[in-house]
C-alpha positions as CSV (number, residue, x, y, z in Angstrom):
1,X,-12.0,8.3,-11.9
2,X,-13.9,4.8,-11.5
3,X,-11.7,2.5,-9.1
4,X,-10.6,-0.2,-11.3
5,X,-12.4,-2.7,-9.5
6,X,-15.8,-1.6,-9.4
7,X,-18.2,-2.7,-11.7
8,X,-20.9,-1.6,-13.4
9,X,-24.0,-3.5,-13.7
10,X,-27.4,-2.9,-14.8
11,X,-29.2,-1.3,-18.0
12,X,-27.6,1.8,-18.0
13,X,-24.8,1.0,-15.9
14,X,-26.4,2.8,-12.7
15,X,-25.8,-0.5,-10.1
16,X,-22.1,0.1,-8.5
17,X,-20.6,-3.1,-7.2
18,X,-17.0,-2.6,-5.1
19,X,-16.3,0.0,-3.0
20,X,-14.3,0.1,0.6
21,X,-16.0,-1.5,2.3
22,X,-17.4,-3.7,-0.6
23,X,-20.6,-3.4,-0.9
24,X,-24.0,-2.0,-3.7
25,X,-24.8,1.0,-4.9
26,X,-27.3,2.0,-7.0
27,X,-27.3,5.2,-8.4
28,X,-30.6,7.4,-10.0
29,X,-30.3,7.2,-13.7
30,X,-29.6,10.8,-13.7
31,X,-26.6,9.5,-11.7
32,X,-25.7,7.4,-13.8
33,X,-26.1,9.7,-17.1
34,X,-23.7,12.2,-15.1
35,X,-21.1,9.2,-14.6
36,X,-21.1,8.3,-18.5
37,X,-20.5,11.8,-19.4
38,X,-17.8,13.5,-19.5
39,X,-17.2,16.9,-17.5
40,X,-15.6,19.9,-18.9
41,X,-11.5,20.0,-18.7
42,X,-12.3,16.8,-16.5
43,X,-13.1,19.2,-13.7
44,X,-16.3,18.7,-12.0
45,X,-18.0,21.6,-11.5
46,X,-21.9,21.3,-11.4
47,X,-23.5,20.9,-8.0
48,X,-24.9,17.7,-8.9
49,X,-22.0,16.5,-10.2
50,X,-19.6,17.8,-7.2
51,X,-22.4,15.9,-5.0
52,X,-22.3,12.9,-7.3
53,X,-18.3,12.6,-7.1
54,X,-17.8,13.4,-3.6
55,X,-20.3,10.0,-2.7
56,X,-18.6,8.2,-4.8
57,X,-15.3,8.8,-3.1
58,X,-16.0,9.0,0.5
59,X,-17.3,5.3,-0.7
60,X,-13.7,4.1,-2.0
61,X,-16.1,4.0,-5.9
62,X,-13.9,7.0,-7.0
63,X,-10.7,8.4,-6.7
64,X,-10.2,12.2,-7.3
65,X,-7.9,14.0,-9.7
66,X,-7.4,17.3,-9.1
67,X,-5.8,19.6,-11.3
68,X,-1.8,20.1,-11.4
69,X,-0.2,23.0,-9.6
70,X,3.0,24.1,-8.6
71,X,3.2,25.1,-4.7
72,X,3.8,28.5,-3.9
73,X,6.9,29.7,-2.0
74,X,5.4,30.1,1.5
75,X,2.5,27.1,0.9
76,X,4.6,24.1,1.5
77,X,7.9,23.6,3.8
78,X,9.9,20.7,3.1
79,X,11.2,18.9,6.4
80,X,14.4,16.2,5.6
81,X,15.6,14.4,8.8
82,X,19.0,13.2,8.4
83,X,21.6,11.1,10.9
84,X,25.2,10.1,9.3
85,X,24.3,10.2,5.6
86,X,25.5,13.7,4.6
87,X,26.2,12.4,1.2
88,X,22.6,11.7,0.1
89,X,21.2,14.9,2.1
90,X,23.3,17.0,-0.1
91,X,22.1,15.2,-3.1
92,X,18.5,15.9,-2.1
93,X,19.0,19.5,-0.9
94,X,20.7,19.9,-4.7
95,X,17.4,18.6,-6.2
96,X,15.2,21.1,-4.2
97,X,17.7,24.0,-4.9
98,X,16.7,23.6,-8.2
99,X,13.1,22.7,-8.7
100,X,11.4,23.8,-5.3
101,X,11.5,27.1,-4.3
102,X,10.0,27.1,-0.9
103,X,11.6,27.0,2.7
104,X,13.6,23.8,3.5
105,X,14.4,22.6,6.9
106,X,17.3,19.9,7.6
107,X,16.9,18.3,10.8
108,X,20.5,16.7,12.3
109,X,19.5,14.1,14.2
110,X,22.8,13.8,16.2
111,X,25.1,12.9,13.5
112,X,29.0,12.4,14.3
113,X,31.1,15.4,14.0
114,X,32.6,14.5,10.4
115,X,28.9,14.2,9.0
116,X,27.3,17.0,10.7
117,X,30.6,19.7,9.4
118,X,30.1,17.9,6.0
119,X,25.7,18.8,6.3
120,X,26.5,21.8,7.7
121,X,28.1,23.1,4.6
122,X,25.9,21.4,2.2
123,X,22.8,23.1,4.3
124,X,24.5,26.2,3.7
125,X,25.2,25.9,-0.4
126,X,21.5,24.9,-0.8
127,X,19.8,27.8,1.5
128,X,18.6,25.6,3.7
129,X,17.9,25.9,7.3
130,X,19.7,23.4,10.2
131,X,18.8,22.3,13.1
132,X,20.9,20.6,15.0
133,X,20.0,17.8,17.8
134,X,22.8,17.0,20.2
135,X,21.7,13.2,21.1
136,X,19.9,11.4,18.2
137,X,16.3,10.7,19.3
138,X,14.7,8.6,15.8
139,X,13.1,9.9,12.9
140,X,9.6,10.8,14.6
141,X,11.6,12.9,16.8
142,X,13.8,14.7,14.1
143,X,10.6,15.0,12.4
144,X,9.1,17.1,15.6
145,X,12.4,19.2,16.2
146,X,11.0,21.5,13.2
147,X,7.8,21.6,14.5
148,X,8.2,25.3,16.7
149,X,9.2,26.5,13.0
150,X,6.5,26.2,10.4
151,X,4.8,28.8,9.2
152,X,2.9,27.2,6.2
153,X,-0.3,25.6,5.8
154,X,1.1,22.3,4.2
155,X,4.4,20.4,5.2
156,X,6.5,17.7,3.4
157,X,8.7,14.9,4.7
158,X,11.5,13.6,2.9
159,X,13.8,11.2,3.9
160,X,17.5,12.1,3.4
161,X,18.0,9.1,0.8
162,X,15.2,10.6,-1.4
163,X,15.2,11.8,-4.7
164,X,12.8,14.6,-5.3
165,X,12.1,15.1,-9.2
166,X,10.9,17.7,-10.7
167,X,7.1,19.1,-10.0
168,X,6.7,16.1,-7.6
169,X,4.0,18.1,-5.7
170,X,2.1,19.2,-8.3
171,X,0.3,16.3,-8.0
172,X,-0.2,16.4,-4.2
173,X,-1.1,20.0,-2.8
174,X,-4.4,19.8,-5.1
175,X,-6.3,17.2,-2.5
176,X,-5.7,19.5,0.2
177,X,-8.2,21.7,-1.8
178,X,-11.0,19.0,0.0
179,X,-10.8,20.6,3.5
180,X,-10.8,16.7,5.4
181,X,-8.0,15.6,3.7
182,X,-4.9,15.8,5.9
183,X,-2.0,14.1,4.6
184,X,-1.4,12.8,0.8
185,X,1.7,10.6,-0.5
186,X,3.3,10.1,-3.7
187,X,4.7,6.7,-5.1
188,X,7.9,6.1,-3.5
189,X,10.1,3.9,-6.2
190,X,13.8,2.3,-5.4
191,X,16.3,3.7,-6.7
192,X,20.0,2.0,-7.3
193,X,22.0,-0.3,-8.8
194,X,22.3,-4.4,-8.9
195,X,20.5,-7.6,-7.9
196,X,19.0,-6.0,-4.2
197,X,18.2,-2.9,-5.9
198,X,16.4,-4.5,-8.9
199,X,14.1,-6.6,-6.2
200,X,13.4,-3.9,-4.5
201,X,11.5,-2.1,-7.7
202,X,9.2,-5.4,-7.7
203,X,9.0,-6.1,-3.6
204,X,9.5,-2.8,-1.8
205,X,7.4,-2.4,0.9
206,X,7.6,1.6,0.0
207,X,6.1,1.0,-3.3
208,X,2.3,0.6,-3.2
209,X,1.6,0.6,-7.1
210,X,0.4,2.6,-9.6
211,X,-3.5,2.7,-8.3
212,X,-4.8,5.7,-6.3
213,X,-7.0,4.8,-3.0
214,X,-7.7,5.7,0.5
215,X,-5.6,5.0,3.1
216,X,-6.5,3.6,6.5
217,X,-7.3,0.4,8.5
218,X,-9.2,-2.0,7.1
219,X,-8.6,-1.1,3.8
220,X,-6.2,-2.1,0.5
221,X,-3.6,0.6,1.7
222,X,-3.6,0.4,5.5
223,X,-0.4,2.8,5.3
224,X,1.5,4.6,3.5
225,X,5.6,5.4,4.2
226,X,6.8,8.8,6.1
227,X,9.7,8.2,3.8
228,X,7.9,11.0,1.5
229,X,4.6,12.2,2.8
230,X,2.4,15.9,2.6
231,X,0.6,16.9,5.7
232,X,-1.5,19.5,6.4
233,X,0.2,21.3,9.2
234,X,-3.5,21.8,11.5
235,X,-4.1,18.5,10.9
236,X,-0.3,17.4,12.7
237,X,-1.4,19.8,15.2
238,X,-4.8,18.2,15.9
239,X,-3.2,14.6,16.3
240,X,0.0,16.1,18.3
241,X,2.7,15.2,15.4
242,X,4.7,11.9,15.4
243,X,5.0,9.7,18.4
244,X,8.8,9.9,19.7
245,X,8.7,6.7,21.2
246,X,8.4,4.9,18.0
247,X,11.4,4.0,16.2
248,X,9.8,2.3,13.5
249,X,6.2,2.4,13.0
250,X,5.6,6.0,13.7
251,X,4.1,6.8,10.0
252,X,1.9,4.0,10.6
253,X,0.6,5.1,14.2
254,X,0.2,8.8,12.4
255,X,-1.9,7.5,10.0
256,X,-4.3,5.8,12.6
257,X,-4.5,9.3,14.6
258,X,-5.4,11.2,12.0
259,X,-8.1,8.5,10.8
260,X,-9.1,8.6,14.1
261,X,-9.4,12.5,14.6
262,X,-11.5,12.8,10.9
263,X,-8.8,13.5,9.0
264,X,-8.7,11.5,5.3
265,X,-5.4,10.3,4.0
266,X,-4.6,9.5,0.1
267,X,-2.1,7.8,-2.3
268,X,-1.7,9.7,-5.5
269,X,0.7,7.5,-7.5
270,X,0.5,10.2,-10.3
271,X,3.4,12.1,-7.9
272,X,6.9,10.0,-8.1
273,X,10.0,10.1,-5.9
274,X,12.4,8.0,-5.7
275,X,14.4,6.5,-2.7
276,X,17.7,4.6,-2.7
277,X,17.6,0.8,-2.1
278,X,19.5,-0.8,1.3
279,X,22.9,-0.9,0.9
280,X,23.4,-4.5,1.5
281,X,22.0,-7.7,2.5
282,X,22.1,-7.2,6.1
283,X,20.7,-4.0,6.5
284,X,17.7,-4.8,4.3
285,X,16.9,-8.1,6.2
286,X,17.9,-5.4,9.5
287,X,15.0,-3.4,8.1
288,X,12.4,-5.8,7.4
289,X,12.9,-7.2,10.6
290,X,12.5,-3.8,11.9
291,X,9.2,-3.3,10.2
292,X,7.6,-6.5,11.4
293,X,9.0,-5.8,14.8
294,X,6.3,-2.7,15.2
295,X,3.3,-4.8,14.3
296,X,2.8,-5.7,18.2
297,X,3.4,-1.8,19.0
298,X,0.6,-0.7,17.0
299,X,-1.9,-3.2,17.8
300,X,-1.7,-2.2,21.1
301,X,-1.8,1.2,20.5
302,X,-4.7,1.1,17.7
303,X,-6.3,-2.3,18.6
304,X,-7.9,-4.5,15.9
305,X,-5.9,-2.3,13.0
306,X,-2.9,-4.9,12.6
307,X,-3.9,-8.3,11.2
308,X,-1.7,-10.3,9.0
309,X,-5.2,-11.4,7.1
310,X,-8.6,-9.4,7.0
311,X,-11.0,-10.7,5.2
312,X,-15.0,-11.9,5.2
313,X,-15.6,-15.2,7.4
314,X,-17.6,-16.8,4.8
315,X,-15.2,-16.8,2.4
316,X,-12.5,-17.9,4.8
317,X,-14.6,-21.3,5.6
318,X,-15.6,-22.0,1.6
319,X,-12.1,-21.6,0.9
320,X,-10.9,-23.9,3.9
321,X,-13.5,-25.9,3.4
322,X,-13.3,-27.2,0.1
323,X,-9.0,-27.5,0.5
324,X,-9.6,-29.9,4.0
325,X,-12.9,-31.5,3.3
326,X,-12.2,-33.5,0.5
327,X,-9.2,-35.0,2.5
328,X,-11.8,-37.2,4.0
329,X,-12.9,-39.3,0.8
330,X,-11.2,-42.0,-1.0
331,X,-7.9,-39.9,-3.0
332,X,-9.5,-41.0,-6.3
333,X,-12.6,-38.6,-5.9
334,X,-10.8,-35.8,-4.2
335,X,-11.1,-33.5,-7.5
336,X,-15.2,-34.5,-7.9
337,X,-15.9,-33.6,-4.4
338,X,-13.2,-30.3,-3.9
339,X,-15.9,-29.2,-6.6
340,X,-19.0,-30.4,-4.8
341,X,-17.8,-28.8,-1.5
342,X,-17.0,-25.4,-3.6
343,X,-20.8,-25.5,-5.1
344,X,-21.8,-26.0,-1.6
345,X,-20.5,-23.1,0.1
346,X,-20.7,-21.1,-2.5
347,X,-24.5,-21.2,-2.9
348,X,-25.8,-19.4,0.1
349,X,-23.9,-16.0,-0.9
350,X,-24.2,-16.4,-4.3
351,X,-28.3,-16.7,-4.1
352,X,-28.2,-13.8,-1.8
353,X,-26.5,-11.7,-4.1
354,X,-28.4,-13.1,-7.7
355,X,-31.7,-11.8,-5.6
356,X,-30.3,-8.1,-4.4
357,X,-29.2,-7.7,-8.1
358,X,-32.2,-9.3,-9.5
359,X,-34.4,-6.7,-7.1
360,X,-32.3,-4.4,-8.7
361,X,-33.1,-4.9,-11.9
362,X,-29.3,-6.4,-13.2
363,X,-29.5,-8.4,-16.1
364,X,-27.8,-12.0,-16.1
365,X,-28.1,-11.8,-12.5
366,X,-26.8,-15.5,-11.7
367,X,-23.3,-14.8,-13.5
368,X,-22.9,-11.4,-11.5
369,X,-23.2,-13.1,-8.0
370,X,-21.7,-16.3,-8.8
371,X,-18.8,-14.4,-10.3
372,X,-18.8,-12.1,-7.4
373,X,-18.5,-14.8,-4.8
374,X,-15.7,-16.4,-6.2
375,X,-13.8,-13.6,-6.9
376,X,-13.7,-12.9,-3.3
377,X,-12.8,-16.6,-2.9
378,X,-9.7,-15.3,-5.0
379,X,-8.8,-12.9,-2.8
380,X,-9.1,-14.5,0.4
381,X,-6.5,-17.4,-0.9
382,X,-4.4,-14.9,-2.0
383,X,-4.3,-12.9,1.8
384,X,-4.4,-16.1,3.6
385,X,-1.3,-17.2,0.8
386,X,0.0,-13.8,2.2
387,X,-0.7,-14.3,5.9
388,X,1.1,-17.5,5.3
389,X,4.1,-16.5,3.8
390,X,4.5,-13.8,5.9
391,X,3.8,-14.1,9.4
392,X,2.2,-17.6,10.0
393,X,5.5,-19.3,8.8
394,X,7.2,-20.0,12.3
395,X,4.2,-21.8,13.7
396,X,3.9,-23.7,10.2
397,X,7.4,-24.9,10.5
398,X,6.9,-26.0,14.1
399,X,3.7,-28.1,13.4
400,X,5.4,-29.9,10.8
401,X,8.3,-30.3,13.1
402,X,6.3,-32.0,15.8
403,X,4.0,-33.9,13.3
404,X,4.9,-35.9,10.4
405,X,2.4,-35.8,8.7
406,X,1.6,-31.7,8.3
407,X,5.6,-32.2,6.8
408,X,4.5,-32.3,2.8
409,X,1.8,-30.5,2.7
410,X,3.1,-27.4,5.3
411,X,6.1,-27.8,2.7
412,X,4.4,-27.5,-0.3
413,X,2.5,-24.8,0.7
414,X,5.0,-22.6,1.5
415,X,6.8,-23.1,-1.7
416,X,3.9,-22.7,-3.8
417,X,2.9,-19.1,-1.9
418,X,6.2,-18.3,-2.2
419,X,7.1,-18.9,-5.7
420,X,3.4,-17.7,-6.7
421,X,4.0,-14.4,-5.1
422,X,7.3,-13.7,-7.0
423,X,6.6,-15.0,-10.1
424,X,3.2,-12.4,-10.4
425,X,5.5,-9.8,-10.0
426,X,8.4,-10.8,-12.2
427,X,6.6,-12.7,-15.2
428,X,5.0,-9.5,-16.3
429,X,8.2,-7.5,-16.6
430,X,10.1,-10.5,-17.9
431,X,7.5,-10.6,-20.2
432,X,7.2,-7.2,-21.7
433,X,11.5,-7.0,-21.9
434,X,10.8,-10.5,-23.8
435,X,8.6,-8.8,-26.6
436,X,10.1,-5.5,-26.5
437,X,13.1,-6.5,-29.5
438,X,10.5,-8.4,-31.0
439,X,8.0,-5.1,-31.3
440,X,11.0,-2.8,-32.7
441,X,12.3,-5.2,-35.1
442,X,8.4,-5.2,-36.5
443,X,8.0,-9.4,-36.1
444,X,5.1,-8.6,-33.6
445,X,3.0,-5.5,-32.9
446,X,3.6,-3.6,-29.7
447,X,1.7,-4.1,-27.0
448,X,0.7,-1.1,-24.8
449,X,3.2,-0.3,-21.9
450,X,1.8,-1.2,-18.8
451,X,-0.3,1.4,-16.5
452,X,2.5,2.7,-14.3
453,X,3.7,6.5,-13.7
454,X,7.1,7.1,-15.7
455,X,10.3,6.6,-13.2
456,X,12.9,9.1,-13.7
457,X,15.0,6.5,-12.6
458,X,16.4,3.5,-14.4
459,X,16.4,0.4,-12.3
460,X,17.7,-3.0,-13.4
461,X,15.9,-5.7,-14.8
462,X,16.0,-7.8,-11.8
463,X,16.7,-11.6,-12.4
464,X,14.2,-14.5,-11.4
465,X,17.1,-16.3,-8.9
466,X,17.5,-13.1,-7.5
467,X,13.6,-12.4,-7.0
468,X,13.3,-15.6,-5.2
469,X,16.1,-15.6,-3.6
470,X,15.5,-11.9,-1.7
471,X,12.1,-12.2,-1.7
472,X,12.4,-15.4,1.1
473,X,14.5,-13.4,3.0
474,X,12.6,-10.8,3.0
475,X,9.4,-13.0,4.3
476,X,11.7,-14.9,6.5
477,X,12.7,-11.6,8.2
478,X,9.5,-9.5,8.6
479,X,7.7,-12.8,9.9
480,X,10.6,-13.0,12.6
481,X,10.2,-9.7,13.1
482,X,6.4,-10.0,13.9
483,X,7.0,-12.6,16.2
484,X,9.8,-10.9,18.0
485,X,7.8,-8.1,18.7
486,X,5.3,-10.2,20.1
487,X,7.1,-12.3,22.3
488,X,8.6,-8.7,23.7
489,X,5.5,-7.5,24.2
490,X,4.0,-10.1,25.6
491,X,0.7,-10.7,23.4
492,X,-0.2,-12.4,20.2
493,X,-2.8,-10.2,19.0
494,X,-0.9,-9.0,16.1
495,X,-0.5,-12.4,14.6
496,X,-4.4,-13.1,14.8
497,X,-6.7,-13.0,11.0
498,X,-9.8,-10.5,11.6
499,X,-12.6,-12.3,10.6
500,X,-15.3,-9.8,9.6
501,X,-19.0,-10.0,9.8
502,X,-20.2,-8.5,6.4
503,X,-23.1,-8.9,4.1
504,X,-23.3,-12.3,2.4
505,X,-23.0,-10.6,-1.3
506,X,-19.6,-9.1,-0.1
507,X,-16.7,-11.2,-1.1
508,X,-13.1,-10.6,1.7
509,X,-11.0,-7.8,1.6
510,X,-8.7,-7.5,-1.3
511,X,-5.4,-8.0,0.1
512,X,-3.6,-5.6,1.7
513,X,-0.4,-4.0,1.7
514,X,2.0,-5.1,4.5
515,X,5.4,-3.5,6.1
């Protein structure tokens, strides 16, 4: 399957544009006859075609999907780490009693006495196995406690607060059939009841949408959550498991070692679990803060992999440009020469692309590159918007502090990012609930649903006060959290954009996914 933002250009569709990183490819027409047709059962099978797909995945082009299968019984162990929340562990263990019929491991990270009699028996009614920690040690670490047991190729990690559905890893033990791939996760939805639990099914950092991709720096999903996750058990072993030292951050800082050791990790949204939402307003602004507290710790373990912006440097200065430039002239002619500035820095890159594609034989060449270019104009406003919002708001609020001037504008810009940001995610569901009575009662046609993989799970409607209103604390604490963790370790590296060098056809970084 074609990643939905490549496109196709050319005669017979055979130039590629996208990719991770972005860049051209152009494909032999024989290629590009192979990609318009369809394969048998949608399994690829041919040599050619088995060479044609795996190029186009290794090149972020493609994504694979590899035929449903249930697990067998000694394939896949399921590992659930639990401390003090007996209650959901034996909710989870009753899921997995009934659906999964492999070997499952609790792990009691030191619970109190009441909680670990209470997991002791619910271990026991699902046939699960216990082990028991005397001095909780973290998650990584109640992750490694099972590690002298496994016995099967593939392990899963669950979080206690979970919910496993049915045939959730159908979806997920087919990529380990590619012999690099060494971890895969599912989509990880909230799951509960009211106003926090409703913003958390638009703004949870868990959730990274309903597209598929590779996962690693540099890329749309630098990470994906431990919170549900499918390792291959040699691949753990070649990357020595999770760091113990981590209290938050160790999926993260797995995922660099196994990048770094060879080892491909993937999203496969088609797999959904669900996960209860924080309990309350504190401990969801505890956890944010928690999460942007280990952006220092893995910069300085996997330096240059933690930016709060990544993106092409050309972009960066069109973009800058044609917002501060115009500043300079008389406010009357600010729009006139915003646009003059934009045509000015948008030439060099778009020329370079119109002759690559015109070399290449793309029709309407012009429109391609100067499309192309702006588009990743588009995307670097929306990751510096991000960057802003995020992490660069305590130096923001300073400068206009200290000058009078920076006041407005550092004011309206925050509350445009911010209110941009939450309305894209709300609109469209307030949108579809809008037209939904409409559809039934036959005044309007329906429209199709949008592309997202059926929850098992109902989740509030969340309202747009409440969206707002969460989502600033949520920026407010993983920006504090950032900076925290910076102060305490003494460098300011994880607050710094990465500016990279790239082609002048490639437009920045789509932006990425952050904690």
């Amino acid at each position: 399957m074609l990643d939905r933002r490549v496109r196709r250009l050319g005669r017979s569709g055979e130039v590629l544009l996208g990719g991770e990183p972005f860049r051209l490819l152009r494909l032999s027409g024989e290629a590009a006859r192979l990609l318009d047709e369809p394969a048998d059962g949608d399994t690829v099978t041919s040599p050619r075609r088995i060479e044609l797909a795996r190029l186009l995945v290794r090149g972020g082009f493609a994504h694979p999907i590899p035929a449903e299968r249930p697990p067998s019984s000694d394939e896949v162990t399921v590992v659930v780490p639990v401390r003090d929340d007996d209650a959901a562990a034996a909710r989870l263990l009753e899921e997995l009693r009934a659906e999964f019929a492999g070997r499952v491991i609790v792990v009691d990270d030191g619970s109190l006495d009441a909680s670990g009699v209470r997991l002791e028996a619910a271990a026991a009614a699902a046939g699960a196995e216990l082990v028991r920690r005397c001095h909780p040690g973290g998650p990584a670490s109640a992750r490694n406690a099972a590690r002298s047991l496994l016995s099967s190729p593939f392990v899963a990690f669950l979080d206690a607060d979970a919910r496993a559905p049915a045939r959730w890893l159908d979806c997920l033990v087919g990529h380990f059939e590619d012999a690099t791939v060494g971890a895969v996760a599912p989509r990880v939805r909230a799951v509960g009841t009211g106003a926090l639990a409703a913003y958390e099914s638009l703004g949870s950092p868990l959730d990274l949408g309903s597209q598929p991709g590779i996962v690693g720096a540099h890329r749309r999903l630098s990470y994906v959550p431990s919170a549900a996750l499918v390792c291959r058990r040699a691949a753990l072993e070649d990357v020595g498991w999770f760091e113990p030292e981590l209290a938050v951050g160790e999926d993260v800082d797995l995922l660099r070692r196994l990048e770094e050791g060879g080892w491909g990790v993937r999203y496969e949204p088609r797999s959904v679990v669900g996960h209860d939402s924080r309990p309350g307003v504190f401990a969801f602004v505890r956890q944010r803060f928690a999460y942007g507290s280990s952006a220092a710790a893995l910069e300085r373990r996997h330096p240059g992999t933690v930016a709060p912006f990544e993106g092409n440097w050309r972009a960066v200065v069109a973009v800058l440009a044609t917002a501060v430039v115009p500043l300079a002239f008389r406010r009357g002619d600010i729009l006139g020469h915003r646009a003059a500035t934009w045509v000015v820095f948008t030439a060099v890159p778009a020329r370079s692309l119109r002759s690559k594609l015109r070399h290449l034989g793309v029709e309407a060449p012009t429109v391609a590159a100067v499309t192309t270019v702006a588009r990743g104009q588009l995307w670097a406003i929306a990751g510096l918007a991000t960057a802003l919002r995020r992490v660069w708001w305590p130096p923001a609020l300073v400068g206009a502090l200290a000058l009078r001037r920076l006041r407005r504008p550092v004011a309206g810009a925050l509350l445009a990012v911010e209110l941009a940001s939450r309305l894209r995610l709300w609109l469209p569901l307030w949108w579809a609930a809008r037209r939904a009575p409409a559809a039934r009662s036959g005044l309007r046609p329906p429209e199709p649903a949008p592309r997202r993989p059926p929850a098992p799970w109902s989740v509030p409607h969340p309202g747009l006060l409440a969206t707002l209103l969460y989502g600033l604390l949520d920026d407010l604490a993983y920006g504090a959290g950032v900076w925290a963790g910076c102060l305490r370790g003494r460098s300011l590296r994880a607050v710094l954009p990465r500016l990279a060098q790239r082609p002048a056809d490639s437009p920045s970084s789509v932006p990425r996914r952050s904690r």
